[in-house]
Backbone as CSV, one residue per row, in Angstrom:
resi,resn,N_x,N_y,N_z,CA_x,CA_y,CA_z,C_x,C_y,C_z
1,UNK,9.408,-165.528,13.867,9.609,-164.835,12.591,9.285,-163.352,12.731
2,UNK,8.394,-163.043,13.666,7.799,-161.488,13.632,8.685,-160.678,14.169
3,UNK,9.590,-161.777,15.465,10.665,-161.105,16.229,11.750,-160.658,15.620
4,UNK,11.882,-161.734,14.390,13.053,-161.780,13.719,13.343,-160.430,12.808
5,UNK,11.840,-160.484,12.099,11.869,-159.306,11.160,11.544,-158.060,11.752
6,UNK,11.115,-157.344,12.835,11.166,-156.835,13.565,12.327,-156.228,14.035
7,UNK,13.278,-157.272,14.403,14.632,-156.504,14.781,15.366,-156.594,13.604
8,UNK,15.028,-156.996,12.528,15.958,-157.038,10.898,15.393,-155.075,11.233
9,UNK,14.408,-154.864,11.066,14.163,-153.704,10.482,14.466,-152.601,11.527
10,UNK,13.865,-152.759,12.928,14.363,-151.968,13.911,16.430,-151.429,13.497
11,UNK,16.765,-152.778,13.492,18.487,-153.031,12.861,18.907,-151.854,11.883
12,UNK,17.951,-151.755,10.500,18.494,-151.558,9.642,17.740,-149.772,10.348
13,UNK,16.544,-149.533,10.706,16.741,-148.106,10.861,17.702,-147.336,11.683
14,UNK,18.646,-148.017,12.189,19.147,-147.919,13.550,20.694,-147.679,12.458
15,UNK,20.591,-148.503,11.922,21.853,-147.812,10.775,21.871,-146.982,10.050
16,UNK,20.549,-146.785,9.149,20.479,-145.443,8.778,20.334,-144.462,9.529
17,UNK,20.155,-144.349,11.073,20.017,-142.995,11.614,21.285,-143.068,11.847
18,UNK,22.251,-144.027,12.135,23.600,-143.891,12.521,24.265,-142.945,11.446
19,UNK,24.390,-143.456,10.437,24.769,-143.006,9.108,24.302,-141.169,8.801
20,UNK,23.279,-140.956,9.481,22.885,-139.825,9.530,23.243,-139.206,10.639
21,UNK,23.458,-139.754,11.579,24.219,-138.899,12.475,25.870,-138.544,12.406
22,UNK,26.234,-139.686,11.547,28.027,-139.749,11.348,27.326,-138.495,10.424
23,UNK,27.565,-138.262,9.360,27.300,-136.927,8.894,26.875,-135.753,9.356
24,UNK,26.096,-135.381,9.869,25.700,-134.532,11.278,26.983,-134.348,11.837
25,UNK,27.435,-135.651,12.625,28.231,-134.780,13.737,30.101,-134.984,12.695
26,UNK,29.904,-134.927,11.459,31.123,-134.385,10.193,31.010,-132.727,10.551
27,UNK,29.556,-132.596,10.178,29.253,-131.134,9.598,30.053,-130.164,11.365
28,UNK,29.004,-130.708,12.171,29.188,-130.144,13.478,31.043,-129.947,13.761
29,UNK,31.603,-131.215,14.195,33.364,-131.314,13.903,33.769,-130.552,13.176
30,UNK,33.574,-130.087,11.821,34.296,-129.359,11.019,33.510,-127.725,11.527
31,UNK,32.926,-127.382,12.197,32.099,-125.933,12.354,32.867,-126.048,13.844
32,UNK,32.765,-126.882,15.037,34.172,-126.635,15.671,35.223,-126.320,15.565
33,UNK,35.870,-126.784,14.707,37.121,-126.662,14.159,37.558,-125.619,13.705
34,UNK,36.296,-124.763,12.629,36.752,-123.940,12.315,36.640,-122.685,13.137
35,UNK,35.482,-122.756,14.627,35.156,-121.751,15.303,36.764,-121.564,16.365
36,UNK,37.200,-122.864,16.525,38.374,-122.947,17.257,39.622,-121.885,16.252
37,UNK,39.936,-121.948,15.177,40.557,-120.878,14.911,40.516,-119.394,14.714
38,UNK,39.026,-119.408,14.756,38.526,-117.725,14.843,39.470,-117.629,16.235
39,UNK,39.174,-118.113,16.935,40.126,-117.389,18.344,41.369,-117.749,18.178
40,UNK,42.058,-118.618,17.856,43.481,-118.810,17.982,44.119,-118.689,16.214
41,UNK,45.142,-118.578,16.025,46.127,-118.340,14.893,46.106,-119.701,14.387
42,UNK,46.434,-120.736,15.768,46.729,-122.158,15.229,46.235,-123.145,16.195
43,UNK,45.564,-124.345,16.214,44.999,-124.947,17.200,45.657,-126.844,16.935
44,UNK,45.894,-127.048,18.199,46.698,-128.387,18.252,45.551,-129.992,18.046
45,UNK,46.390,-130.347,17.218,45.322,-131.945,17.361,44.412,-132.301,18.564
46,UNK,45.217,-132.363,20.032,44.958,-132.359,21.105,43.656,-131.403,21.212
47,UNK,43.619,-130.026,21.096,42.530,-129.680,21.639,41.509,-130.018,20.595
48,UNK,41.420,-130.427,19.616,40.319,-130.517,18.461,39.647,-131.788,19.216
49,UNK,40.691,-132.684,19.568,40.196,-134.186,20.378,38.831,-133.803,21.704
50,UNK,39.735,-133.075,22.118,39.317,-132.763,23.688,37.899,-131.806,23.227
51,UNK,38.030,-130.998,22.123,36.479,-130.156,21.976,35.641,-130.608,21.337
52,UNK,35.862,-131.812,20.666,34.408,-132.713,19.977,34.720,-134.485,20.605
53,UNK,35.614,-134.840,21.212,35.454,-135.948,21.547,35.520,-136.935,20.871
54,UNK,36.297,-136.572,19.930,35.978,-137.561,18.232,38.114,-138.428,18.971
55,UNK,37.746,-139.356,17.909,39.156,-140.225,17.569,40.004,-138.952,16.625
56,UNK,41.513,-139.138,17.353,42.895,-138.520,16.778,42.519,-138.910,15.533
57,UNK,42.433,-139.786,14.602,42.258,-140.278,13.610,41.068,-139.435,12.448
58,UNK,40.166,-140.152,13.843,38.919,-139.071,12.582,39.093,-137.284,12.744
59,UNK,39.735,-136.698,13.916,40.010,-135.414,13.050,41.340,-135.043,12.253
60,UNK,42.267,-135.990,12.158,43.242,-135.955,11.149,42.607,-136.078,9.543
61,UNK,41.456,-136.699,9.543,40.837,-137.047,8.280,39.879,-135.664,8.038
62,UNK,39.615,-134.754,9.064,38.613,-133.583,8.919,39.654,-132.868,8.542
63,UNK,40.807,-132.471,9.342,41.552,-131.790,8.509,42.176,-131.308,7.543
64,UNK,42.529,-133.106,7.014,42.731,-133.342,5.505,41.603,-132.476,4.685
65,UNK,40.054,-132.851,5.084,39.454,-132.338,4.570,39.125,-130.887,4.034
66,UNK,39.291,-130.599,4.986,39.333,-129.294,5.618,40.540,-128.125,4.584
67,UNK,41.433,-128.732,4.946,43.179,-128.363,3.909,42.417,-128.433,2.355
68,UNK,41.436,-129.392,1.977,41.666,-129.753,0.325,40.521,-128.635,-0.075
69,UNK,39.778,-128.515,1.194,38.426,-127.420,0.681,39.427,-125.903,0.861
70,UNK,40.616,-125.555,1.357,40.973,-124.295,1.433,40.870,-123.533,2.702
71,UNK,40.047,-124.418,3.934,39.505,-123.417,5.196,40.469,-123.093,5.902
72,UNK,41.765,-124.316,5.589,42.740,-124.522,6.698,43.853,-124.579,6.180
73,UNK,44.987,-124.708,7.022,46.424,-125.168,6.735,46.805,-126.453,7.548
74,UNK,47.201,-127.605,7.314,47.603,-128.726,7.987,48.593,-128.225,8.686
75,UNK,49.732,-128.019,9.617,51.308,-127.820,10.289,51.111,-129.230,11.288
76,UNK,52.110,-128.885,11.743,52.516,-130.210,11.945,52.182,-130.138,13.916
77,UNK,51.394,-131.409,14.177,50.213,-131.284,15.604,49.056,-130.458,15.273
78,UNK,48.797,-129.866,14.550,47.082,-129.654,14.202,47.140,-128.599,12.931
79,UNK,46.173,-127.453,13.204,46.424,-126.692,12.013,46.571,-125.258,12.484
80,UNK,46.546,-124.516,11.252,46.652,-122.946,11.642,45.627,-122.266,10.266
81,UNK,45.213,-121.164,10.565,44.670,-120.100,9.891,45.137,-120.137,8.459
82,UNK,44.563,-120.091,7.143,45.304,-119.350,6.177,45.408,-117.900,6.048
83,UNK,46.532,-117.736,5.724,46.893,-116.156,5.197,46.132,-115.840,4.265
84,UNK,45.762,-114.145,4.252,45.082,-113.660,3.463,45.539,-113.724,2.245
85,UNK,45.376,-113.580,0.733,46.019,-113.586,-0.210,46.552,-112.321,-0.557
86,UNK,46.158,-111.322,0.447,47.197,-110.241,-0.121,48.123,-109.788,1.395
87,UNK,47.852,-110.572,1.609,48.517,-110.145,3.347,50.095,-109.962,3.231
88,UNK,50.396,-109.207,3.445,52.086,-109.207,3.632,52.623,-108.965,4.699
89,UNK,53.394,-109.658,5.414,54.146,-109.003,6.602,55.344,-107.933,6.533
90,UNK,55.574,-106.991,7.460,56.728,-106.047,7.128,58.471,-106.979,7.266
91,UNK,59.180,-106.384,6.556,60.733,-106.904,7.100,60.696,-106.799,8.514
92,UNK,60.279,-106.446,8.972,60.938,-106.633,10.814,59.860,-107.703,11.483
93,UNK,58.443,-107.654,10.936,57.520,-108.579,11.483,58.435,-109.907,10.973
94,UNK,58.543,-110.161,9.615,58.887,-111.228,9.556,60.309,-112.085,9.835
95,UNK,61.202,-110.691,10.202,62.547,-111.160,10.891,62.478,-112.211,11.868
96,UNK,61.399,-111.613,12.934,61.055,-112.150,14.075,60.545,-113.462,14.293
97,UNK,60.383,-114.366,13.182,59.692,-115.486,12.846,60.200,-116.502,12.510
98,UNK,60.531,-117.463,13.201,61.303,-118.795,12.495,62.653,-118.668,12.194
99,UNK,63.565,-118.268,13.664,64.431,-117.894,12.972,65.518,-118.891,12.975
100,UNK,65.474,-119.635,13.619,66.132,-120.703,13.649,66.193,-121.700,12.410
101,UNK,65.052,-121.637,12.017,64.467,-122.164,10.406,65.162,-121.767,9.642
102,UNK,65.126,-120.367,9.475,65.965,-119.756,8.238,67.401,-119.796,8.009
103,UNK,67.617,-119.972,9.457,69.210,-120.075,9.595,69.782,-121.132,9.124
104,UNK,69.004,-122.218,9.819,69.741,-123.578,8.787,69.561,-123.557,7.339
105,UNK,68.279,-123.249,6.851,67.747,-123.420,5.393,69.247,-122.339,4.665
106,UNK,69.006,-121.291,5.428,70.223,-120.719,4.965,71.789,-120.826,4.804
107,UNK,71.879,-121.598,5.554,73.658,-121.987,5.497,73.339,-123.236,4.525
108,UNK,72.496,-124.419,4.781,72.288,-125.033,3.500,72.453,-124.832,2.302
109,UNK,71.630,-123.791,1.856,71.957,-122.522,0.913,73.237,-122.417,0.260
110,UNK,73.914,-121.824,1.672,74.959,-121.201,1.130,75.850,-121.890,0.762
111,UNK,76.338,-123.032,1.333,77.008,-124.180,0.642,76.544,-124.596,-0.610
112,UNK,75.811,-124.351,-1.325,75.793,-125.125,-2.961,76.181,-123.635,-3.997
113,UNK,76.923,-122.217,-3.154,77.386,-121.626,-3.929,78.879,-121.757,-3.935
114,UNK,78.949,-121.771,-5.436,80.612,-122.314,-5.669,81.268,-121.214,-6.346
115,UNK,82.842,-121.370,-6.020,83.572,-120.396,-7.055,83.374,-120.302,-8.365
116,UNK,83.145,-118.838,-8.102,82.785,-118.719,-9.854,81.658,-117.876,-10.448
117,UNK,80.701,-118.014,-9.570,79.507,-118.405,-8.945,78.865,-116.887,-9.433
118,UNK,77.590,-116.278,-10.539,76.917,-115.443,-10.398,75.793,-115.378,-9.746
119,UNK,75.291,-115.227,-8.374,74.254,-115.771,-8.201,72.688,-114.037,-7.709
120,UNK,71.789,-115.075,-7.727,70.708,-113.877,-7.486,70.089,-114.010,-6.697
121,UNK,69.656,-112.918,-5.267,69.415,-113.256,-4.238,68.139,-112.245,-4.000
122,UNK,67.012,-112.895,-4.483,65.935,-112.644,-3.748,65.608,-111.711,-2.551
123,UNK,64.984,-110.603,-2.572,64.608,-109.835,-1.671,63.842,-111.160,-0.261
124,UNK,64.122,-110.660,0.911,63.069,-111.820,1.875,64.127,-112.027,2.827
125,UNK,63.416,-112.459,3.988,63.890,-112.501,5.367,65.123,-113.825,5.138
126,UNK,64.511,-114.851,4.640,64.987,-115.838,4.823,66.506,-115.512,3.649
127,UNK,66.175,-115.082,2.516,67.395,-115.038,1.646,68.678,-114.567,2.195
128,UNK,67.805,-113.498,3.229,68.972,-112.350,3.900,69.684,-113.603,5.161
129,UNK,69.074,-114.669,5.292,69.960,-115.242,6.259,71.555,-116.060,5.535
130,UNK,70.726,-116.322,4.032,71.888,-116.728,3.503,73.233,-115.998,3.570
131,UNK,73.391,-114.919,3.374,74.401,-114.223,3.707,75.035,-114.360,4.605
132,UNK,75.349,-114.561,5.825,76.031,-114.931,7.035,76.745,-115.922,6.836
133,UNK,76.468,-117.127,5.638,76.947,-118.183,5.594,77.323,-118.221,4.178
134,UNK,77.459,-117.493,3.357,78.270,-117.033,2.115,79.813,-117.263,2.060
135,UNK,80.261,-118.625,1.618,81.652,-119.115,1.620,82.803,-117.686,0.888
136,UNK,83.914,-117.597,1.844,84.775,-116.506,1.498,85.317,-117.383,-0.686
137,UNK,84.605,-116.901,-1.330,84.958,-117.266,-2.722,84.563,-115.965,-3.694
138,UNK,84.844,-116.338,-5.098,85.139,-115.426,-5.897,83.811,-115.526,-6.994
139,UNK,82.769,-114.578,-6.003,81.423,-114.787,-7.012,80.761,-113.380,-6.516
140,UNK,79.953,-113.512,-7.262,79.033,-112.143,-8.110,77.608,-112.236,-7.712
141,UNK,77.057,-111.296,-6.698,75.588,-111.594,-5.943,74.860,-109.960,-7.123
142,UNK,73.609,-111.056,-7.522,72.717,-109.191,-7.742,71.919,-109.663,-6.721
143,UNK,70.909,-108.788,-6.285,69.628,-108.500,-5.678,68.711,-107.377,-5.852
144,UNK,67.366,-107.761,-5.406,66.758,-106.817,-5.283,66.051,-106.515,-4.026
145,UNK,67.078,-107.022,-3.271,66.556,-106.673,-1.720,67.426,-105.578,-0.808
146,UNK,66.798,-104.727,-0.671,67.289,-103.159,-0.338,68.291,-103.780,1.197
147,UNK,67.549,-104.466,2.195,68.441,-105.013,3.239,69.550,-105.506,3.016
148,UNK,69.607,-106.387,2.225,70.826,-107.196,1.530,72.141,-106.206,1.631
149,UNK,72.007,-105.326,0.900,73.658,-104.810,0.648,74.290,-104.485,1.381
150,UNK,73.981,-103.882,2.512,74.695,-103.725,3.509,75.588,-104.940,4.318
151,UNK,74.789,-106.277,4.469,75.357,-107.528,5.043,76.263,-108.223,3.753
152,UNK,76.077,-108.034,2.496,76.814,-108.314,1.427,78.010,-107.541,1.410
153,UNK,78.076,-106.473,1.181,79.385,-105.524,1.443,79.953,-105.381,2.744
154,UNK,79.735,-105.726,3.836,80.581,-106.458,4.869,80.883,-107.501,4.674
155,UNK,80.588,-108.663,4.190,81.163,-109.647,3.691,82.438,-109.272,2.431
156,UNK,82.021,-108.457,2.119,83.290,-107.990,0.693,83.158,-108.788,-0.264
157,UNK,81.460,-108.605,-0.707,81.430,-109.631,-2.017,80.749,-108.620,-3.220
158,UNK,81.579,-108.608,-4.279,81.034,-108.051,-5.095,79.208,-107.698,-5.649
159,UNK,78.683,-106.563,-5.477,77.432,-106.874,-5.662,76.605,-105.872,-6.220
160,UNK,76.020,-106.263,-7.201,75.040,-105.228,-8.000,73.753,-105.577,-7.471
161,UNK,73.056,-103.701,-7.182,71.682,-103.442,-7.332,70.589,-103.207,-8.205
162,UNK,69.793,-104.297,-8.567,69.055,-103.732,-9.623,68.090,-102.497,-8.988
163,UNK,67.890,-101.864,-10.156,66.628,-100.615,-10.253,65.562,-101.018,-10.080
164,UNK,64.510,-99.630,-10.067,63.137,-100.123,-9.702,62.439,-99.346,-8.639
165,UNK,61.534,-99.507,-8.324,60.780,-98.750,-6.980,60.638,-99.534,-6.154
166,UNK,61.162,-98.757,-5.228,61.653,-99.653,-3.524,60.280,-99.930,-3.326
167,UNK,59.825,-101.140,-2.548,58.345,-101.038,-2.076,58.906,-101.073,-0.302
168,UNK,57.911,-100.003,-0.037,58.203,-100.077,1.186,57.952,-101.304,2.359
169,UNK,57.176,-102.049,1.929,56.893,-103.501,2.965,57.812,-104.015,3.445
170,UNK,58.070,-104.734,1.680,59.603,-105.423,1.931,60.927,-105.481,1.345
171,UNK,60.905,-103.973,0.919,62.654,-103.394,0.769,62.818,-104.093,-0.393
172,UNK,61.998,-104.061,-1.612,62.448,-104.845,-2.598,62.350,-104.422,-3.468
173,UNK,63.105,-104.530,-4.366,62.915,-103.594,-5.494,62.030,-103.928,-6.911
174,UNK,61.200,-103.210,-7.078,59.712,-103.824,-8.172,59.596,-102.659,-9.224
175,UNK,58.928,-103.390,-10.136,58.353,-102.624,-11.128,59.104,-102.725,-12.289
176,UNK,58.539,-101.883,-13.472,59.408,-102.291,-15.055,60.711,-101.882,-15.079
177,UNK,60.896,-100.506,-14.011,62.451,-100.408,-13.739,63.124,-101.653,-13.171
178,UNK,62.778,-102.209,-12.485,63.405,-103.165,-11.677,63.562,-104.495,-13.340
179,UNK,62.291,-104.916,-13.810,61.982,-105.852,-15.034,63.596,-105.625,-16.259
180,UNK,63.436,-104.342,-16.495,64.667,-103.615,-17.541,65.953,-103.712,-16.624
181,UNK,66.327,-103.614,-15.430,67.609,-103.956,-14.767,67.717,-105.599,-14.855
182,UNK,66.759,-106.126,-14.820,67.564,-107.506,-14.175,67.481,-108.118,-15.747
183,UNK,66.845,-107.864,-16.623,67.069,-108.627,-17.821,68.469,-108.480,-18.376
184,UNK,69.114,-107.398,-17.597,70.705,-107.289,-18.105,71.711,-108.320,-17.652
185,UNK,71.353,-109.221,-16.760,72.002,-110.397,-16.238,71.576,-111.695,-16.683
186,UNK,72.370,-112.777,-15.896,72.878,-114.579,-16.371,73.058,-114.636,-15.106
187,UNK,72.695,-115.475,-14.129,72.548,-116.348,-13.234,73.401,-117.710,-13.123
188,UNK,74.214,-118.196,-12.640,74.144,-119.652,-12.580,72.950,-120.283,-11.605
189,UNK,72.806,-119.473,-10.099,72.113,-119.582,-9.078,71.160,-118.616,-8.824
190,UNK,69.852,-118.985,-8.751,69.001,-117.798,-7.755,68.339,-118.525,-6.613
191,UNK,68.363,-117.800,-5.802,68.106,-118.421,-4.287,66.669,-117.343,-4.150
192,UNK,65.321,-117.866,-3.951,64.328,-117.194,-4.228,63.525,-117.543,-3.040
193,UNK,62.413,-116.289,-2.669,61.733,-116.068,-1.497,60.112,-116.734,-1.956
194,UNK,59.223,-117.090,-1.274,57.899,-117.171,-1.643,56.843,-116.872,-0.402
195,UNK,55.582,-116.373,-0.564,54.860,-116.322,0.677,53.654,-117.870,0.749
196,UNK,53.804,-118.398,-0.876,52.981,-119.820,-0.654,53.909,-120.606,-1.698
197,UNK,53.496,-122.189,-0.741,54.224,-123.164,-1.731,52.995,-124.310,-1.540
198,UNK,52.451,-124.673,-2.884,51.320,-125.327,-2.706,51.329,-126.626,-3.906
199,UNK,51.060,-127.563,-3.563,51.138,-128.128,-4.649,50.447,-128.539,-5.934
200,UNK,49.210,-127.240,-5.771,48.209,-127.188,-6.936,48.704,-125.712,-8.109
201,UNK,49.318,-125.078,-7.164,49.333,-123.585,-7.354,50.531,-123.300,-7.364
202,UNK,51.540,-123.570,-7.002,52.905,-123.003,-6.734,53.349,-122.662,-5.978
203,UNK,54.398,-121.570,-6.475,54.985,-120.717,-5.987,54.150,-119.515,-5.603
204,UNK,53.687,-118.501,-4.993,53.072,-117.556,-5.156,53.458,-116.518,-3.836
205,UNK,53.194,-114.925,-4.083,53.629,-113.855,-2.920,52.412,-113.085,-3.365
206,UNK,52.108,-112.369,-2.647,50.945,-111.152,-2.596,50.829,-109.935,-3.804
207,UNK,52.253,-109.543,-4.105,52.369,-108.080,-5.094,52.639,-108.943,-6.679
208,UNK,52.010,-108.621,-7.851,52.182,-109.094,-8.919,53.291,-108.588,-9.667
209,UNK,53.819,-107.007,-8.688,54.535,-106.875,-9.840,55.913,-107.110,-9.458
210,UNK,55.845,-107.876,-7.784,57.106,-108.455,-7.385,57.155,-110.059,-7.419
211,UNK,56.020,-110.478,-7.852,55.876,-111.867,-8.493,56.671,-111.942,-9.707
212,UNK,56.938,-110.693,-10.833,57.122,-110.366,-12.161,58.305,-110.369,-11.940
213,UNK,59.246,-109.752,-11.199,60.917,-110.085,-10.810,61.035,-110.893,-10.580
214,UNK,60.800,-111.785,-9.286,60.823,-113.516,-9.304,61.289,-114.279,-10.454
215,UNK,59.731,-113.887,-11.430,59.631,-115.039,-12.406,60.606,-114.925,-13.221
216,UNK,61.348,-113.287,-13.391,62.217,-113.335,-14.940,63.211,-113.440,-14.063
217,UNK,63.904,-113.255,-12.765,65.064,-113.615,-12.350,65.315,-115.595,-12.187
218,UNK,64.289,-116.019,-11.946,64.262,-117.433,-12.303,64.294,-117.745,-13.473
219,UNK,63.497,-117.404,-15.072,64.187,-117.559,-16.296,65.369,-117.020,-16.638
220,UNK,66.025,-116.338,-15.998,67.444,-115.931,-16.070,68.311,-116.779,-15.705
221,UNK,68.061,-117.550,-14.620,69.173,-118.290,-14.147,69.180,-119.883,-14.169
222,UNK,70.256,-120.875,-14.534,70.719,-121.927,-14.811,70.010,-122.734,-14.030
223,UNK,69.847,-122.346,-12.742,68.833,-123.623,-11.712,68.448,-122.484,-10.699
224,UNK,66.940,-122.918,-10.118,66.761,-121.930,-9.078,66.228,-122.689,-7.684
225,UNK,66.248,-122.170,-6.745,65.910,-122.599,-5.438,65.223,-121.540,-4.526
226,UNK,63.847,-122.104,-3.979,63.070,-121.757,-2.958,63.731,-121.877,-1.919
227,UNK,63.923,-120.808,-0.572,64.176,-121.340,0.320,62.674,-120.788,1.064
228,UNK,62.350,-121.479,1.386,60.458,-121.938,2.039,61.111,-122.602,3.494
229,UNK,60.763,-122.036,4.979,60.108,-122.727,6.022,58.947,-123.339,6.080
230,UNK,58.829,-123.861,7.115,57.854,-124.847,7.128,56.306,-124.555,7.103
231,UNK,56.571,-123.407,6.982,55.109,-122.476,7.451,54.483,-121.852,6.166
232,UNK,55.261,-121.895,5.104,54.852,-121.228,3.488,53.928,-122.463,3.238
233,UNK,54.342,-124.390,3.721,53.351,-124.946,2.848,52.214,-124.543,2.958
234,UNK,51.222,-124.934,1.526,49.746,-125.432,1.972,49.382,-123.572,1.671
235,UNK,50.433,-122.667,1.854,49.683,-121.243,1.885,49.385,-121.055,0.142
236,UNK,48.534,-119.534,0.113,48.558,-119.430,-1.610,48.076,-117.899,-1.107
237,UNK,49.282,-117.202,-1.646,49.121,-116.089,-2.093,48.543,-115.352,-3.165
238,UNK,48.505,-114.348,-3.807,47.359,-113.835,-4.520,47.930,-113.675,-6.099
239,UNK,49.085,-113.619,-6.276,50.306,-113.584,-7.416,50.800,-115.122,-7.180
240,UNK,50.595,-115.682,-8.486,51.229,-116.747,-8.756,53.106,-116.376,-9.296
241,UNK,54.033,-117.079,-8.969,55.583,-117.005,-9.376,55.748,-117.903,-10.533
242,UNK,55.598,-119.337,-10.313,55.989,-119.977,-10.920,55.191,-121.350,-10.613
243,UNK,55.461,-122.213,-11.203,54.908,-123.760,-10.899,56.033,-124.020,-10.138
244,UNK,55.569,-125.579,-9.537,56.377,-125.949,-8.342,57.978,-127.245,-9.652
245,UNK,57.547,-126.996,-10.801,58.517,-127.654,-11.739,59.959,-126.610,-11.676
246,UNK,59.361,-125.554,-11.706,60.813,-124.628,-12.145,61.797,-124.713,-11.087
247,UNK,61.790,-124.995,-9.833,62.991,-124.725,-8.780,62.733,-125.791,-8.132
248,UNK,63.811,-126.154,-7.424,63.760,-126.914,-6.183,63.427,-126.524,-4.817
249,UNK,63.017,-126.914,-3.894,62.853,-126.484,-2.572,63.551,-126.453,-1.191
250,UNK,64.022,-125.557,-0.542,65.145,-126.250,0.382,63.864,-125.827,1.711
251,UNK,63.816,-126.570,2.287,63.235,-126.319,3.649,63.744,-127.241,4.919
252,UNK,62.971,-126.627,6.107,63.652,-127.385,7.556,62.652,-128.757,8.063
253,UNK,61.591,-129.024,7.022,60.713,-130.270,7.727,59.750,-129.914,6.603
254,UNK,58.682,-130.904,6.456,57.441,-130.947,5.821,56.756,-131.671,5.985
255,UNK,55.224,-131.914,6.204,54.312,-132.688,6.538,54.156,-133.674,5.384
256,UNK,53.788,-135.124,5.389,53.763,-136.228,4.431,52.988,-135.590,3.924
257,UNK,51.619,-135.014,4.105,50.451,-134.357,2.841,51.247,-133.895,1.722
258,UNK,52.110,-132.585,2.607,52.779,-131.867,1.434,53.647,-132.771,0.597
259,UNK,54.427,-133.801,1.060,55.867,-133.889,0.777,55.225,-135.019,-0.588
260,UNK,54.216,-135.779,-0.115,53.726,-136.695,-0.781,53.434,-135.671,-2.514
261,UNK,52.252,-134.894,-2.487,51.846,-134.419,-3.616,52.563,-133.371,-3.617
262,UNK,53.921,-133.092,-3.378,54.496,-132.463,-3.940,55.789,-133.228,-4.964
263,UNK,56.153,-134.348,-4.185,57.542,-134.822,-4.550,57.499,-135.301,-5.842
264,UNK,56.268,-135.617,-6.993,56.676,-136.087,-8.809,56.921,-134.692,-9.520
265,UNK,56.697,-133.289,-8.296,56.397,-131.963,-9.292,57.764,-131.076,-9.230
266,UNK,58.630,-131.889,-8.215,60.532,-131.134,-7.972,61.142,-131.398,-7.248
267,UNK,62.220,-131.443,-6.817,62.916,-131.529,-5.704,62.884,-130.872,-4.107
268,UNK,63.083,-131.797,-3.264,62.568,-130.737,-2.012,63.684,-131.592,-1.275
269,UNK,64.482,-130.637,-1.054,65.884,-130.744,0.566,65.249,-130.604,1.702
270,UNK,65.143,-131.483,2.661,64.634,-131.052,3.646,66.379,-130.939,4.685
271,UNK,66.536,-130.085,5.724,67.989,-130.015,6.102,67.404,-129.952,7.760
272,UNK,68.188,-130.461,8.050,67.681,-131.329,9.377,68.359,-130.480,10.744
273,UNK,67.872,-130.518,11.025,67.918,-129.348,12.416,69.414,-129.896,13.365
């Protein structure tokens, strides 16, 4: 009996220190994890395995964690850094990025514009890919993306510039001048840029007062569409656009986290490589 209760109790402290060490080495795993992205942009499942020794499993579950507290971004094989909330990249930084992404998201795009067609095209790297794939038809583009017109008027498609003050980042045109130009239009289509797509938060980009064009060129028009790569989920910029109800989403892939708590709040195309 002495043996018995003896190892009952030896037993049970032996679980509570366990229990205290699974927590311990939570805290420790997640302070890896996050020291691993101070040096890198983005770090793979694989090495998170290999630098704490833990199960694929249990750091898929730190990450999760990790994503819901804000430290991180889930992508797809491990995670990456979040963007600052006012961080913006220039038009040429972000040319350089995903471009293969944009290209499909973009001809996707461009097929759901039909004859007839007034549509509004978002200042942004990715919008500007739509253009290349702009069906030869009889429709009406505004924008407020300073790059745009030039690849629009080689195409030979009719196209108005709204007003406003150019911002120099990203060639777009902002402010109450820009607000007083575009309220002069009707939309059937707007094909719209974002720097986060989140499914607590939205739509959101860095400048508020190019968040403010967004939002009234999307109440302007009949249906609107995000075109988001795979790399906007999970981000949150510092200007909210819109909720994730007002537009649909066209992108090239999405992680189940996202696709899951996003899919009762809109539509999301994913267009397949």
């Amino acid at each position: 009996m002495i043996d018995f209760c003896n190892r009952y109790h030896y037993n049970e402290g032996n679980k509570r220190s366990e229990k205290v060490g699974e927590t311990m080495l939570t805290e420790e795993r997640h302070r890896i994890i996050l020291d691993l992205l101070k040096e890198k942009d983005a770090i793979k499942i694989q090495d998170i395995v290999d630098a704490t020794n833990a199960s694929e499993s249990t750091i898929r579950r730190d990450l999760t964690q990790l994503e819901q507290e804000k430290f991180l971004k889930r992508v797809h094989g491990g995670a990456s850094k979040l963007q600052g909330k006012l961080k913006e990249l220039s038009v040429s930084e972000k040319s350089s990025k995903s471009l293969h992404e944009k290209q499909i998201i973009g001809q996707y795009a461009a097929s759901l514009v039909e004859d007839g067609d007034c549509i509004y095209l978002d200042a942004g790297t990715t919008t500007l890919s739509l253009i290349d794939h702009l069906p030869e038809k009889d429709i009406v583009v505004v924008t407020n993306g300073l790059t745009h017109v030039e690849a629009l008027l080689q195409k030979g498609i009719k196209t108005y510039m709204i007003g406003g003050y150019v911002k120099p980042v990203t060639r777009a045109m902002v402010g109450s001048g820009a607000l007083d130009s575009i309220r002069q239009y009707r939309f059937d289509k707007a094909f719209m840029g974002a720097n986060g797509v989140h499914a607590q938060y939205g739509f959101t980009t860095p400048d508020p007062e190019e968040a403010q064009v967004k939002r009234m060129a999307i109440e302007l028009s009949r249906e609107a569409m995000f075109l988001a790569d795979d790399s906007k989920f999970g981000e949150i910029a510092f200007s909210k656009i819109v909720d994730l109800d007002k537009a649909m989403i066209i992108t090239n892939t999405i992680e189940e986290e996202h696709d899951t708590a996003m899919k009762n709040q809109t539509t999301i195309k994913v267009v397949k490589t």
